[in-house]
FIKOL-237985 format. One line per field, with one value per residue (C-alpha): residue number from 1; residue in three letters; x negated, y negated, z. Coordinates in steps of 0.05 Angstrom, whole numbers, padded with zeros to 5 digits. Layout:
! residues N
n: c(NUM_...)
res: c(ala_...)
x: c(X_...)
y: c(Y_...)
z: c(Z_...)
***
This chain:
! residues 417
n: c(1_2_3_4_5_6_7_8_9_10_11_12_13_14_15_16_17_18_19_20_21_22_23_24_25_26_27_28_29_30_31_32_33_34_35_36_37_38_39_40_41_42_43_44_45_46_47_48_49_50_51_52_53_54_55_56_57_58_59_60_61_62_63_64_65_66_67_68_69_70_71_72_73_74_75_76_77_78_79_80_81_82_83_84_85_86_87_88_89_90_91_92_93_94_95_96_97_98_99_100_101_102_103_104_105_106_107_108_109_110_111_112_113_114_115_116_117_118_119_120_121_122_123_124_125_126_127_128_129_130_131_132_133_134_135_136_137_138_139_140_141_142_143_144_145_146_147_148_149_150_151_152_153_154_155_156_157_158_159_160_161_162_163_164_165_166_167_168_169_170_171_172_173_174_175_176_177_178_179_180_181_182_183_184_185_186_187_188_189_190_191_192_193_194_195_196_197_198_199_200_201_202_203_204_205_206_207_208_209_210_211_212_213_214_215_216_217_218_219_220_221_222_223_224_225_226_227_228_229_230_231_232_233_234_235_236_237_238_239_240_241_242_243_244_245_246_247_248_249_250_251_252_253_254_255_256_257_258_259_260_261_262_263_264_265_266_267_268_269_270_271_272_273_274_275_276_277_278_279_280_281_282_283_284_285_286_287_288_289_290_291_292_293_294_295_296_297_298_299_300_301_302_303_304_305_306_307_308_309_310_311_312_313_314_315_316_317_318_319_320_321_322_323_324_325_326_327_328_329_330_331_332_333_334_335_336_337_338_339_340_341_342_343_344_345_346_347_348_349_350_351_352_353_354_355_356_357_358_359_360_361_362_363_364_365_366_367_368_369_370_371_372_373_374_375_376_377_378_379_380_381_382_383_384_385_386_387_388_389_390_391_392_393_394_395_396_397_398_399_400_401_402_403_404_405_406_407_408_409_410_411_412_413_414_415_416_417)
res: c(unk_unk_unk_unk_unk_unk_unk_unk_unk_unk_unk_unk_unk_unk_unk_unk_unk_unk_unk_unk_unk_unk_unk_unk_unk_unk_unk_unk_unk_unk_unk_unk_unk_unk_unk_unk_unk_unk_unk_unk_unk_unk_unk_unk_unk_unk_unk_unk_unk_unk_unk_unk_unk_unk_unk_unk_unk_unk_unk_unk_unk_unk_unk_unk_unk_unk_unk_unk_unk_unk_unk_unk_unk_unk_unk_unk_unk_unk_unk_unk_unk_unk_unk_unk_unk_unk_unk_unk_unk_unk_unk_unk_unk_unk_unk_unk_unk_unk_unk_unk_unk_unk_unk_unk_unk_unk_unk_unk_unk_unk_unk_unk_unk_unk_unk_unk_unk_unk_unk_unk_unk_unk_unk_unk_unk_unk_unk_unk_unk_unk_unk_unk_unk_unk_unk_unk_unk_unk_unk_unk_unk_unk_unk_unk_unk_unk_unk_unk_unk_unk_unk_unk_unk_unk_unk_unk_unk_unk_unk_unk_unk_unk_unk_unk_unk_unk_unk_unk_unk_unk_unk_unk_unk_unk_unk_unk_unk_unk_unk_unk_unk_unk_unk_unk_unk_unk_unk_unk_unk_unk_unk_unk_unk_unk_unk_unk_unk_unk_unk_unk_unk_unk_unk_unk_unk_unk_unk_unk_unk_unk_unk_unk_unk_unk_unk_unk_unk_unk_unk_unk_unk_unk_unk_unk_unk_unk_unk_unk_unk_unk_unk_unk_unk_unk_unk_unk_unk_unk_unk_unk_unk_unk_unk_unk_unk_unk_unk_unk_unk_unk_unk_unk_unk_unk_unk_unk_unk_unk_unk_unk_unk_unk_unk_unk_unk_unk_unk_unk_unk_unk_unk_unk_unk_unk_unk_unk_unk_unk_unk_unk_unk_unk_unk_unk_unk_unk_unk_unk_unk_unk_unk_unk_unk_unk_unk_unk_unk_unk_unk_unk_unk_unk_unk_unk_unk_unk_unk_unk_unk_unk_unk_unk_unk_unk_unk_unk_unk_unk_unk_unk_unk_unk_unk_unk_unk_unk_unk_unk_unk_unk_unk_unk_unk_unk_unk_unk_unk_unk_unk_unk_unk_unk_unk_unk_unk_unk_unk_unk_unk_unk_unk_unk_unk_unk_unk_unk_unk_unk_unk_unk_unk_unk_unk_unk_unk_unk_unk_unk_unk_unk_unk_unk_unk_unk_unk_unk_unk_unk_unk_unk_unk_unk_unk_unk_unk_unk_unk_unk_unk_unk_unk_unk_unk_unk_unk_unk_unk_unk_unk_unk_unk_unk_unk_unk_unk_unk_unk_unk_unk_unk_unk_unk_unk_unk_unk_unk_unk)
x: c(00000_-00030_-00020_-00030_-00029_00014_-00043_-00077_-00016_-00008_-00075_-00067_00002_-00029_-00085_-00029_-00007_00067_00082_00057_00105_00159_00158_00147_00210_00256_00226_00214_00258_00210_00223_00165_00214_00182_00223_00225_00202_00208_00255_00289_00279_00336_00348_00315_00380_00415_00452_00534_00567_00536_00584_00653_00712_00771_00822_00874_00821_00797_00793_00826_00906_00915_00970_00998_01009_01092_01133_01160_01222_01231_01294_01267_01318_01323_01328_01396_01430_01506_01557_01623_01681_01725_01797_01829_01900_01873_01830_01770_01720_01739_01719_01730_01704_01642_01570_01512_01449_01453_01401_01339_01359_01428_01491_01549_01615_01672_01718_01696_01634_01573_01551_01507_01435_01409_01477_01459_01382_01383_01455_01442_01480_01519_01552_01567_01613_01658_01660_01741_01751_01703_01742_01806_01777_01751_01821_01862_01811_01816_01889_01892_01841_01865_01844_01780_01814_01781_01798_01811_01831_01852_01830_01855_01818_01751_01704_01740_01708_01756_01763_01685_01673_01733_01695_01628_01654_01707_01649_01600_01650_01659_01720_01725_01751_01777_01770_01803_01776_01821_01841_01793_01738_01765_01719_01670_01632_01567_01620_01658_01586_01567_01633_01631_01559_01580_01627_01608_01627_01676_01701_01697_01719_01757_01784_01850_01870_01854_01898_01960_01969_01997_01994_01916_01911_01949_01903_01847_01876_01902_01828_01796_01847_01839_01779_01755_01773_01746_01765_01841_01843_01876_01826_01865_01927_01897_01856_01900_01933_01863_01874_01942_01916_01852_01896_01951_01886_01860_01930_01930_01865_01876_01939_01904_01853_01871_01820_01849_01811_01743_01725_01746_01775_01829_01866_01882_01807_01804_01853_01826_01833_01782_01771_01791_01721_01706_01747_01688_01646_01685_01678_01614_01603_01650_01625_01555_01598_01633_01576_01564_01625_01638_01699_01772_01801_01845_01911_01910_01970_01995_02023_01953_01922_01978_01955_01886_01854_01848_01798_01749_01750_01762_01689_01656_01679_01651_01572_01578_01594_01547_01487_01500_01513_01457_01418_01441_01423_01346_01339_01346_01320_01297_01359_01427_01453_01457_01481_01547_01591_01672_01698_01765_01736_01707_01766_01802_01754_01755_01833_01833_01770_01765_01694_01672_01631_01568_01555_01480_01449_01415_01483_01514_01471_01483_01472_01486_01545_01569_01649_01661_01738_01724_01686_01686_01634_01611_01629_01555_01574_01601_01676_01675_01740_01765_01820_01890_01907_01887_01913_01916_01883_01906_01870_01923_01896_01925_01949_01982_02009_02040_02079_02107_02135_02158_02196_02218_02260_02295_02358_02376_02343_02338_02316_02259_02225_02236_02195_02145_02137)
y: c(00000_-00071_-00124_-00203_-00265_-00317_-00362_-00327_-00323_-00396_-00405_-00355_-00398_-00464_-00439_-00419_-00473_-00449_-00433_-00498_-00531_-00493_-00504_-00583_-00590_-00540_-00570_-00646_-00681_-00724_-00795_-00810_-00824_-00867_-00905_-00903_-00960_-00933_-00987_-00966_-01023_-01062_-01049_-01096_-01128_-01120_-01184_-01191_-01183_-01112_-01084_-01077_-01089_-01036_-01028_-01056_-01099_-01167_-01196_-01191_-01162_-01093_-01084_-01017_-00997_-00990_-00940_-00928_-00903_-00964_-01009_-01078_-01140_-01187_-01256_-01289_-01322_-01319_-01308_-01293_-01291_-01223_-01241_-01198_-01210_-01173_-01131_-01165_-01216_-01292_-01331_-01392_-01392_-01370_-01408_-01395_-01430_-01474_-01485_-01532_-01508_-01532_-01505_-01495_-01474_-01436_-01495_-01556_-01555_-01579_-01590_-01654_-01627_-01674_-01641_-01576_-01565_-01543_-01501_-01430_-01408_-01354_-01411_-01452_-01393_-01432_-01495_-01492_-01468_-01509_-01568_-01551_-01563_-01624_-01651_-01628_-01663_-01723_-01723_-01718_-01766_-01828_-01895_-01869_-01851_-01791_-01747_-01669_-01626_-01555_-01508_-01436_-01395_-01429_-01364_-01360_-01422_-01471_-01465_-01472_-01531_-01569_-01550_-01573_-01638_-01655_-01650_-01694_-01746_-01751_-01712_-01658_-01587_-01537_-01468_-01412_-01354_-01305_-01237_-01204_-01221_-01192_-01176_-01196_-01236_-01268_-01296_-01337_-01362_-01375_-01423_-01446_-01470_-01510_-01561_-01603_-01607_-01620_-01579_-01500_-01438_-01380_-01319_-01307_-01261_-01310_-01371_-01319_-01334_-01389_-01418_-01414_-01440_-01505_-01520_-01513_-01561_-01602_-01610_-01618_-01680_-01706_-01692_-01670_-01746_-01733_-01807_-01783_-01743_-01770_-01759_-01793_-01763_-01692_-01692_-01685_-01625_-01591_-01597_-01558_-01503_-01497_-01492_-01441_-01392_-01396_-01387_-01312_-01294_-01300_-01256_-01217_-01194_-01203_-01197_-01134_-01104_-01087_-01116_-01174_-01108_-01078_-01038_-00987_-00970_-00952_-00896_-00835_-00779_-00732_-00665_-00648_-00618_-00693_-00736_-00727_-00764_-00812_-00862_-00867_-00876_-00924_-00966_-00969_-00972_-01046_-01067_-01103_-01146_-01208_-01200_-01212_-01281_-01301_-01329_-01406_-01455_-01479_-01542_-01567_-01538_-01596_-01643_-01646_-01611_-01678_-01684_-01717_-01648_-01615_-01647_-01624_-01561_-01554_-01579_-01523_-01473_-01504_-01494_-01419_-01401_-01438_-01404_-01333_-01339_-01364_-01320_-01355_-01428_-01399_-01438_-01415_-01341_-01308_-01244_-01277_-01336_-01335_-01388_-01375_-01383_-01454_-01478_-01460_-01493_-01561_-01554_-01553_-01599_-01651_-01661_-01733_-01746_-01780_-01827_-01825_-01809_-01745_-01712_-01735_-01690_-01719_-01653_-01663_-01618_-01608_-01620_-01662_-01674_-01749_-01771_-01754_-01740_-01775_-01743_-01714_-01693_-01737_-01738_-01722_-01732_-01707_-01760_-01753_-01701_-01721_-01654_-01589_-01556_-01479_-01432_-01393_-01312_-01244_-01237_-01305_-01289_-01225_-01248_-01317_-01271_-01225_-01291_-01317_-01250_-01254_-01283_-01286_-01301_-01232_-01204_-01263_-01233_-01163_-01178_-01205_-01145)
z: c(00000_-00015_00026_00021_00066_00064_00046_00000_-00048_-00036_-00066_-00136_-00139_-00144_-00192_-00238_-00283_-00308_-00231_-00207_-00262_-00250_-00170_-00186_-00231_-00172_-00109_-00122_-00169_-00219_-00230_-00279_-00339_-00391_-00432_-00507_-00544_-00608_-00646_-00712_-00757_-00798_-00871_-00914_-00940_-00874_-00863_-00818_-00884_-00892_-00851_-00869_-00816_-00800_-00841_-00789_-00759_-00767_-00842_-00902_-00881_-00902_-00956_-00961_-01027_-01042_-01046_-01114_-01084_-01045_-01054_-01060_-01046_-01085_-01074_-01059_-01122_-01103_-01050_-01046_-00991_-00988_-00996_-00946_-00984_-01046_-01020_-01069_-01066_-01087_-01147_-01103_-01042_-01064_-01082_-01129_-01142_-01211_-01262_-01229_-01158_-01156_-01113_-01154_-01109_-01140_-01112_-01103_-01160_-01147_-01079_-01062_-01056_-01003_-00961_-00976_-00970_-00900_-00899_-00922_-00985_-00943_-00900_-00966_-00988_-00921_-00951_-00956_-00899_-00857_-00897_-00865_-00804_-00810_-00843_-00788_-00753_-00791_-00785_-00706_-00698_-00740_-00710_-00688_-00616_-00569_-00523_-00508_-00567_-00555_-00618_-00628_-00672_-00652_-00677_-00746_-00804_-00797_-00721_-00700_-00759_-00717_-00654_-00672_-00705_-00645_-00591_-00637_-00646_-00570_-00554_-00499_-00524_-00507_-00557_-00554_-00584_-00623_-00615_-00662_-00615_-00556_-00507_-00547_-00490_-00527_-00581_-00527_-00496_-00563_-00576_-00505_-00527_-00579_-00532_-00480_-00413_-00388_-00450_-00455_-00488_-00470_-00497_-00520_-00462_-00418_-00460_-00452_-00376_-00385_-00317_-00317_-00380_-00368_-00304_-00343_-00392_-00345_-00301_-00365_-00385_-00318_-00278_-00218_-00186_-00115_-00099_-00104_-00044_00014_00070_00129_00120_00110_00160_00213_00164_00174_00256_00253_00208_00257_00312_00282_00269_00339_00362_00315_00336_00406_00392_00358_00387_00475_00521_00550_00496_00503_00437_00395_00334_00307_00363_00308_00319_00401_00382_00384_00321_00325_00345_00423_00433_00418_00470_00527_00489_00446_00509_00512_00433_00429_00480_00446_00373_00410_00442_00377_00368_00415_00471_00468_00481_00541_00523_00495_00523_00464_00489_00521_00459_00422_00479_00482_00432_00377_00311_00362_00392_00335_00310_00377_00366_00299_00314_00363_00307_00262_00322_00334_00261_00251_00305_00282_00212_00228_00275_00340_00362_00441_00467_00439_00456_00387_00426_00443_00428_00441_00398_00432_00497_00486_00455_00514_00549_00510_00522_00596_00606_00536_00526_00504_00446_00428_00370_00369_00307_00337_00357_00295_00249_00186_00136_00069_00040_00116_00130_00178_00197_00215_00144_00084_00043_-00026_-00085_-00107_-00173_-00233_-00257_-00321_-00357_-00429_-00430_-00467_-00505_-00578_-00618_-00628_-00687_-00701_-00747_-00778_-00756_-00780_-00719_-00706_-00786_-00773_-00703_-00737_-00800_-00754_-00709_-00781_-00799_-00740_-00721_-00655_-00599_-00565_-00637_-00632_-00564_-00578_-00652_-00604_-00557)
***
């Protein structure tokens, strides 16, 4: 058997060159890397130019080549309206482009270039209707007067040409939008956007109650006049109905209950295995709402409880609700407050009130029983009813031949239905 030292194999390792390599690159990691400086060197004609950009890239635009079975448009030369009584398109209402860029329409011959070089050619093929519009317009309007004008059939031609030119001559309108556009809800904002306030647009079904539609004629006629309101004499109006609430409330809700709720709600309709604990969960479920009231004497409420109390009564409101919505000032009790209770209060003990600015708290948009508030907004009024223009729809066409053949006045309605 041979045998060998540690050492001596140590030694016949390190004479060995392949070994000693081989241990270097497993044992120590070498970081001698030299870096390459061999540089490849440019083309002699090598210039930016040389090199060609994507297809899709910057440069020239990349044109695909066309389909041969492509169906290319071409350009517009003539329109024409559909007659909907024939069932074919229309001779007249129609427009073409003329020799040296002229519009010739099948009506009214050639139209005035200067008019017509920023209309399309499909909205020429309108012209007659559009003109309708603007002589019912014409008509309503003689003497140059202004005012509101009510339109039905504003989304047909005729209708939205009366719309646009009523609102730029300074009236107010009010457009309703036919039938064939119900529920059609960008159409009415698009014909509400071509009025100005205080005019508007709505839809047919809305123009059929007939109650809401005349008191949106009548505000748009008249205004929103916020000088007209009595304040002094309805003021005191304001007291009574403040009063006959606190009166239901504190029949409502007595302070033999546990909680200012419905009493419907303490009865129990659960399972029997339930009763034992429906106490307890209630109590925890009305911890949450504020008390019941004691019982108000109506006559001292009468008595003492004025609009100077009234106002008191109200800052107080105003703090806690105040308080409750920020999330507490550290002095007023968010957890409880028995409006009941310090009416009561004010009742049996009137509390006098201070005029210092402080106390006052003049906040903007606040109601205050004792002044009233400028108007913040402007009163924008339409005026007198100028006219009415109506576009004449298939709709409104069929129901007046359909009144016309009747006779009576039952026969009328029941056409109608």
């Amino acid at each position: 058997m041979l045998s060998i030292s540690s050492s001596a194999l140590a030694r016949l390792a390190a004479r060995s060159p392949r070994t000693a390599a081989a241990a270097s690159s497993t044992s120590v990691r070498n970081m001698a890397m030299q870096v390459r400086e061999e540089i490849e060197e440019l083309p002699p004609n090598f210039s930016m130019d040389a090199v060609k950009p994507p297809p899709h890239g910057f440069g020239d635009q990349h044109e695909e080549e066309a389909d041969p079975m492509a169906y290319v448009r071409k350009p517009v030369s003539s329109v024409h309206s559909i007659d909907l009584s024939k069932g074919a398109i229309s001779a007249l209402d129609s427009a073409a482009f003329g020799p040296g860029g002229s519009v010739v329409h099948g009506r009214f011959g050639n139209v005035d270039a200067s008019a017509a070089q920023t209309v399309p050619l499909e909205y020429l093929a309108f012209l007659r209707p559009a003109s309708e519009g603007v002589a019912a317009l014409r008509e309503i309007s003689e003497g140059g007067k202004t005012g509101t004008v009510l339109v039905y059939g504003a989304s047909r031609p005729a209708g939205m040409s009366a719309v646009q030119l009523a609102t730029a001559s300074g009236n107010a309108v009010v457009a309703v939008v036919d039938g064939q556009h119900c529920g059609h809800n960008e159409m009415v904002d698009t014909v509400k956007g071509l009025t100005s306030e205080p005019g508007t647009a709505v839809a047919e079904q809305y123009a059929l109650c007939k109650a809401n539609f005349r008191d949106l004629v009548d505000k748009t006629v008249s205004g929103d006049d916020f000088t007209s309101f009595d304040f002094d004499s309805n003021q005191y109006q304001f007291l009574a109905d403040f009063k006959t609430n606190v009166l239901d409330y504190v029949e409502a809700y007595p302070s033999d209950l546990p909680a200012a709720v419905d009493s419907e709600q303490l009865k129990f309709t659960g399972k029997e295995k339930d009763r034992a604990n429906f106490k307890a969960n209630m109590t925890a479920y009305l911890s949450q709402y504020q008390p019941g009231a004691d019982p108000i004497d109506p006559a001292q409420l009468e008595a003492n409880f004025n609009v100077e109390q009234y106002e008191l009564f109200k800052k107080k409101f105003v703090t806690q609700t105040t308080a409750v919505v920020s999330g507490g000032d550290g002095v007023t009790n968010i957890d409880r407050f028995a409006p009941a209770e310090i009416v009561n209060n004010m009742c049996m003990q009137p509390e006098e009130s201070t005029d210092d600015a402080k106390s006052a708290g003049d906040y903007p948009f606040e109601f205050s029983i004792k002044n009233e508030s400028t108007p913040t907004t402007p009163m924008a009024k339409g005026g007198p009813i100028v006219g009415a223009i109506i576009e004449v729809t298939p709709d409104l066409a069929v129901a007046c031949e359909a009144v016309a053949a009747a006779k009576t006045l039952r026969e009328k309605a029941e056409a109608l239905q």
